[in-house]
C-alpha positions in Angstrom: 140.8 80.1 139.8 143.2 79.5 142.6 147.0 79.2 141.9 147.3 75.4 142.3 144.6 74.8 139.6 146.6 77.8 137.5 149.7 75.5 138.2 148.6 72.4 137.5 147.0 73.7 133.9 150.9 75.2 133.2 152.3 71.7 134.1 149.7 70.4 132.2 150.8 72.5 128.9 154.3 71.2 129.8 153.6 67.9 129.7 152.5 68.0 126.0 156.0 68.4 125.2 156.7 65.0 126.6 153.9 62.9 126.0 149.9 63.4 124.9 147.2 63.6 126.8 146.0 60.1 128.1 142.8 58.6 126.3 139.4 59.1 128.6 137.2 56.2 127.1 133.5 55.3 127.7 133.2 51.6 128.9 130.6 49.9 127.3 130.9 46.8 129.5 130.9 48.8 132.9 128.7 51.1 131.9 125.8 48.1 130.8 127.0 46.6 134.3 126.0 49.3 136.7 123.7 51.2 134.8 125.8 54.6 134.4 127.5 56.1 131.6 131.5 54.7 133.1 134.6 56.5 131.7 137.8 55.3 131.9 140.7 57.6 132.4 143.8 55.3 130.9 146.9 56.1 132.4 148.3 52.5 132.3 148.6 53.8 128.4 150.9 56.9 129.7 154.7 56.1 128.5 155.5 54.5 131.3 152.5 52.5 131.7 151.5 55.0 134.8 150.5 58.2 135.9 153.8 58.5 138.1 155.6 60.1 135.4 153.5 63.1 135.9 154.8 64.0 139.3 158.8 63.0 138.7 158.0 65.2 135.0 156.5 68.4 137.4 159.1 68.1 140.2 162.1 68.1 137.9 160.8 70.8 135.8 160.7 73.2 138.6 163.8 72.5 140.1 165.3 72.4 136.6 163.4 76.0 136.3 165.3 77.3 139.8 168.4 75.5 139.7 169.7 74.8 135.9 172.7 73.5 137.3 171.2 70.5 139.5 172.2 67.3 137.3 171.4 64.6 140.1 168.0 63.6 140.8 167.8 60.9 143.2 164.5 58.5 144.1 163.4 55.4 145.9 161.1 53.2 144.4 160.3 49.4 143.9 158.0 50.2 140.6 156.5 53.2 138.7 157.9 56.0 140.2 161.1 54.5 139.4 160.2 54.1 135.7 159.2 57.9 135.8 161.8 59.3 137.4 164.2 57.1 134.8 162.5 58.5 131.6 162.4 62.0 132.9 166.2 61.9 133.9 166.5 60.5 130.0 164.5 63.4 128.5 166.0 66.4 130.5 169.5 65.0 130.1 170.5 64.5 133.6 171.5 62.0 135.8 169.4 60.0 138.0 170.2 57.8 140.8 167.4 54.9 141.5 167.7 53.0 144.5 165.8 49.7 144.8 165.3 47.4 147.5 167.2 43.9 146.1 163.5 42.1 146.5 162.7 44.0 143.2 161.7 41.5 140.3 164.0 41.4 137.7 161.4 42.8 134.8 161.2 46.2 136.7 164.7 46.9 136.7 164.6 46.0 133.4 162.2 48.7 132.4 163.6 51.3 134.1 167.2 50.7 132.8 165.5 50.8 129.3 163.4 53.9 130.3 166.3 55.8 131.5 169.5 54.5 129.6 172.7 55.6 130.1 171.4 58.7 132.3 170.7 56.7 135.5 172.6 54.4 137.7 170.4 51.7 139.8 171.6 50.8 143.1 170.0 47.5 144.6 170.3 48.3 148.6 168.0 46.3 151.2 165.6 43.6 151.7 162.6 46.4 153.2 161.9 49.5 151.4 162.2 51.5 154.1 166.0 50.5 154.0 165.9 51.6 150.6 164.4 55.2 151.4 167.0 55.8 153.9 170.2 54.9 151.7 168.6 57.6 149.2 168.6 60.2 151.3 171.9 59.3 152.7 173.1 59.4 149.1 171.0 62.5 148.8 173.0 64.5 151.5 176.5 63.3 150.9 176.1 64.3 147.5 174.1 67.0 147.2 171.6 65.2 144.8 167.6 66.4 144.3 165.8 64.0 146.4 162.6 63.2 144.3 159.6 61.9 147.0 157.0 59.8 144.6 153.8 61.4 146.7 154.8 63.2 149.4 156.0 66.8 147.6 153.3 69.8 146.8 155.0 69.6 143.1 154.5 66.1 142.6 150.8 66.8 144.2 150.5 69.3 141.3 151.7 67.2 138.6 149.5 64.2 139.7 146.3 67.5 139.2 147.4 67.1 135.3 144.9 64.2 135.5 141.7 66.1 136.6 142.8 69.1 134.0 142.8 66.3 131.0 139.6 65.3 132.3 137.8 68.2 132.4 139.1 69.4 128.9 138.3 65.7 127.3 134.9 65.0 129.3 133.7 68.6 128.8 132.7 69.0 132.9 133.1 67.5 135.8 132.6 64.3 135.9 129.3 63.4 138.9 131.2 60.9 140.9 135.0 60.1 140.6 137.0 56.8 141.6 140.5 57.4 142.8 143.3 54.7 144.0 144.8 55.5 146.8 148.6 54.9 148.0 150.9 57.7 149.5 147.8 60.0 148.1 149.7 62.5 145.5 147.0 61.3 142.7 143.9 61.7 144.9 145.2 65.1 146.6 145.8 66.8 143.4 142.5 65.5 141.4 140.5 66.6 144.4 142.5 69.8 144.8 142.2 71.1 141.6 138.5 69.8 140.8 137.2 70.5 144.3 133.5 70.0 145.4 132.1 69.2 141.9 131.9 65.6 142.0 131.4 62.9 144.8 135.1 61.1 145.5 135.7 57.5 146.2 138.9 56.9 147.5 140.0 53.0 147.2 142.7 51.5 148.5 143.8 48.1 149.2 142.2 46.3 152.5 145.7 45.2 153.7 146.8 49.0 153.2 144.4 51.7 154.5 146.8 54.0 155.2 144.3 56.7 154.2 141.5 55.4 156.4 143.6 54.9 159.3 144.7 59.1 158.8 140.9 60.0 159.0 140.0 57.8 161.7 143.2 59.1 163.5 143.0 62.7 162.1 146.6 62.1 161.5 148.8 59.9 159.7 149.7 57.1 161.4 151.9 53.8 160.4 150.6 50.8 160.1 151.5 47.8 161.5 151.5 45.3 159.0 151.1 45.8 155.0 150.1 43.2 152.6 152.0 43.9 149.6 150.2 42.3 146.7 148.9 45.6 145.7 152.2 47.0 145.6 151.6 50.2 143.6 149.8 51.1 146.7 150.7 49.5 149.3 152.0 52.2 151.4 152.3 51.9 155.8 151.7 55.7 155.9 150.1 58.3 153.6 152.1 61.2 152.9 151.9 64.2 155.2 151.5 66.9 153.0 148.4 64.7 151.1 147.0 64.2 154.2 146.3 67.7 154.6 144.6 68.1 151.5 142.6 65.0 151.8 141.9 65.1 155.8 138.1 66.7 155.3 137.2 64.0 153.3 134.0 61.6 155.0 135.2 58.4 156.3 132.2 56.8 154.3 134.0 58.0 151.0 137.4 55.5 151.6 136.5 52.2 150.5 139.1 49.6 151.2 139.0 46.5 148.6 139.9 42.9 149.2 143.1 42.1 147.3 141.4 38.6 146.4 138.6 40.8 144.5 141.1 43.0 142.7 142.0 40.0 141.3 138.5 38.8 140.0 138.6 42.9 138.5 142.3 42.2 137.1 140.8 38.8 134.8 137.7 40.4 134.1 139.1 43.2 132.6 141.8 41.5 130.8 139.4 38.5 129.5 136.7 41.1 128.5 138.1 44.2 127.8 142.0 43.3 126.8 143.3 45.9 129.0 145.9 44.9 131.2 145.7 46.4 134.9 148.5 45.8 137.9 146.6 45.9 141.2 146.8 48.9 142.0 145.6 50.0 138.1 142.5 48.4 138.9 141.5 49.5 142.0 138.8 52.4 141.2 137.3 49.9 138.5 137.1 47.3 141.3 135.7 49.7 144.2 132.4 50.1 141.8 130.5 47.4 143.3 131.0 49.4 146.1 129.2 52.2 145.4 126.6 50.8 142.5 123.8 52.4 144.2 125.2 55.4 144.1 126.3 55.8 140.5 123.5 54.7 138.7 122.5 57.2 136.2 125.5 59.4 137.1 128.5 60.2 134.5 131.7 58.3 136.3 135.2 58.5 135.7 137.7 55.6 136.9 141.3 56.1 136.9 143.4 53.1 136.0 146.4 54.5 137.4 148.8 51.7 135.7 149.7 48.4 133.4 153.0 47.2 134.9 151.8 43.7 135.5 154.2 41.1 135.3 152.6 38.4 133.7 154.4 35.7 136.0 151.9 37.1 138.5 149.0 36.3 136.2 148.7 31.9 137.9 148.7 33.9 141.3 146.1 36.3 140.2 144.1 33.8 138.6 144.0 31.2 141.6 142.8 34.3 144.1 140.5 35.0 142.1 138.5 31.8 142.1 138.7 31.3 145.7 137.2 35.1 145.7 134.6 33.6 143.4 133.9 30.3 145.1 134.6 28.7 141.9 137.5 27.1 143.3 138.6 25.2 147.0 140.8 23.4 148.8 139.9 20.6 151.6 142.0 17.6 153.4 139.9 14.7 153.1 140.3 11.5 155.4 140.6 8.2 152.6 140.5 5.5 154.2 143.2 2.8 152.9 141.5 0.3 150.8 141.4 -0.6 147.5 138.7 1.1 145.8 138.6 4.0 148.2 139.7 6.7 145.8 137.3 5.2 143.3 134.6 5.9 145.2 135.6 9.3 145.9 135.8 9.9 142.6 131.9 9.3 141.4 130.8 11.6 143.9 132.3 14.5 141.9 129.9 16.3 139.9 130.2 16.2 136.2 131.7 19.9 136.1 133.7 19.2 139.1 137.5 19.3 138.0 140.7 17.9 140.3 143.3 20.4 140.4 145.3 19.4 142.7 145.7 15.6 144.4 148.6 14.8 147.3 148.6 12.7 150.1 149.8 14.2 152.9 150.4 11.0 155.6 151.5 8.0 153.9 152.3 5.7 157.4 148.3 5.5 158.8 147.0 2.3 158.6 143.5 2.8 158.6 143.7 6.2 156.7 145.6 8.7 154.9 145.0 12.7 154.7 144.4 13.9 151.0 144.8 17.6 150.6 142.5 17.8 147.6 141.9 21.0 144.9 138.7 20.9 143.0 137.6 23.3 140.2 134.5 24.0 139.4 131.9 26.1 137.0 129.7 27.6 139.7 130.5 28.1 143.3 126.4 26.5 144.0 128.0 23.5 143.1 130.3 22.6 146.2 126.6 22.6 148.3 126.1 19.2 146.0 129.4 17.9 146.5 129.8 18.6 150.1 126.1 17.2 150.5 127.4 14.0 148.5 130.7 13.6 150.8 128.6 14.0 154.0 125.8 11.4 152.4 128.6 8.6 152.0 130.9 9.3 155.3 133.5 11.0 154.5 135.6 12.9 156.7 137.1 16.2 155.4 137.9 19.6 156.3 137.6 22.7 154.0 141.1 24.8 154.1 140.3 27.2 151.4 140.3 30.4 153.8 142.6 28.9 156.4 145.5 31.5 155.6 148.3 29.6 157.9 147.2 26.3 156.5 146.8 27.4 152.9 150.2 29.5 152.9 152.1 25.8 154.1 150.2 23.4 151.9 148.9 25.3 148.7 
């Protein structure tokens, strides 16, 4: 046994003291779905709704261990790190500092105030997180605090590894293939560190952040350029140095990266069907499995639904993506021409599961015609083919803006 897995099995034994072990659970839905026997390793049931309080709950142990007489942690975080960090401060009995950048939505500073209570202090500072990093780390030196990195530290790496030690004791083995989410990497570098070659690996992360792709491509980190940050519990420009060592071997054919519009179909499915709430970046190893269905069939699979925090404001967001994903729902500008009756005769071309969701006109002045930006709902994605066949049969003049990104963003 090498020291890191010894480590990771004595951070393990702390954590016990703090919280149980987080439920593994067989997925009968999953399981039916792809044809393998799907486990589910829940840490969006963790205290904090997250495996993040595993690292902040390692890191301040050990310094804690050293240094009895450090009493000011310090982190940077928009979400779950945060809400770690805040109930670890509370638990230990020292004082945390949280910096967040002032974007932050109102419910998350509200959890981590009520996570760490009087023991940490939130300071709101910039619009861009990496704003937000920097004035921690200033803080950091001018007052000699514990700066606490949420993926980027070997004993944050190690207290991420409690997840594969639960697993092993709860599944009884390894597990054949495993499904990781990936952001700054701390989960998926201590998982595969302390489980090793046993099973085959899947890293996921979010198509608009591949941090971990672009490293192996690179055999480096590297920034990226641009980050879409709907899967913000992983939406990270760079993966962390020190994971990117313990992850660089890894196959480029392993690192799937999934479309933010799917994730949401995974979000509602899992919610409708199952009644587990996932955030994004919770549900990105369950989403990644119609990625590799070919590979698991017949094979014992774990998932790790690395958190819950979803704001529920989100869930009309998630819900539209998701049926544009699906086909189920889209969005076209349709020329009317300005008569009486016109709109009439739109209207009997819609099929009878055809629903409007959305109706404006957009020119009012034409003479002749007006533009119509037009939302229709539907049952099964087959049946825009009929209506689009229908418009084209009577003459009508219309463009379909569903996947138009600039268009879409100014008029839906």
């Amino acid at each position: 046994m090498s020291d890191f897995q010894t480590n990771a099995q004595a951070a393990e034994r702390a954590m016990r003291e703090v919280f149980p072990a987080t439920p593994l659970l067989r997925n009968v839905h999953l399981s039916e779905r792809f044809g393998a026997d799907i486990w589910l390793k829940r840490e969006d049931l963790s205290p904090v709704r997250s495996y993040k309080i595993r690292g902040a709950l390692n890191a301040m142990r050990k310094v804690l261990a050293t240094d009895p007489d450090q009493n000011l942690f310090v982190c940077a975080s928009a979400g779950n790190h945060a809400q770690g960090v805040a109930f670890m401060c509370k638990h230990y009995g020292v004082r945390g500092v949280i910096f967040m950048p002032v974007t932050t939505p109102q419910q998350k500073i509200a959890k981590t105030r009520i996570f760490g209570g009087e023991n940490i202090e939130i300071r709101m500072v910039g619009d861009y997180f990496d704003d937000t990093l920097a004035a921690a780390k200033e803080y950091c030196t001018a007052e000699g605090a514990c700066f606490l990195s949420p993926f980027d530290d070997e004993n944050v790496i190690e207290g991420q590894a409690t997840v594969a030690v639960e697993v092993l004791e709860q599944l009884g083995k390894a597990p054949d293939h495993i499904l990781l989410p990936v952001g700054g990497g701390g989960l998926s570098a201590g998982v595969r560190s302390y489980l090793g070659a046993g099973p085959h690996y899947t890293f996921v992360e979010p198509l608009g952040g591949g941090s971990l792709l672009a490293a192996v491509v690179a055999g480096r980190p590297v920034t990226l350029e641009k980050v879409d940050s709907f899967v913000d519990g992983a939406a990270v420009a760079c993966i962390g140095q020190k994971t990117f060592a313990r992850l660089s071997d890894i196959d480029l054919s392993d690192v799937v990266l999934a479309p933010e519009d799917r994730i949401c179909t995974t979000i509602l499915d899992m919610l409708n069907v199952e009644g587990i709430v996932l955030e994004p970046a919770g549900a990105l190893a369950v989403d990644a499995l119609v990625d590799v269905a070919d590979q698991i069939r017949g094979k014992t699979v774990v998932c790790v639904t690395s958190g819950g925090n979803f704001d529920f404001e989100r869930l009309p967001e998630v819900k539209e993506r998701a049926q544009r994903y699906s086909g189920v729902k889209k969005y076209f500008i349709l020329r009317l021409p300005q008569r009486p009756g016109a709109l009439k005769d739109f209207l009997k071309i819609l099929g009878p599961e055809d629903d409007i969701a959305r109706f404006e006109y957009l020119k009012k002045t034409a003479r002749n015609f007006g533009s119509v930006l037009i939302g229709i709902e539907t049952s099964h994605a087959s049946n825009f083919r009929t209506l689009f066949a229908r418009l084209d049969a009577a003459g009508f003049t219309y463009r379909d803006i569903t996947n138009d990104q600039i268009l879409a963003e100014f008029l839906i």
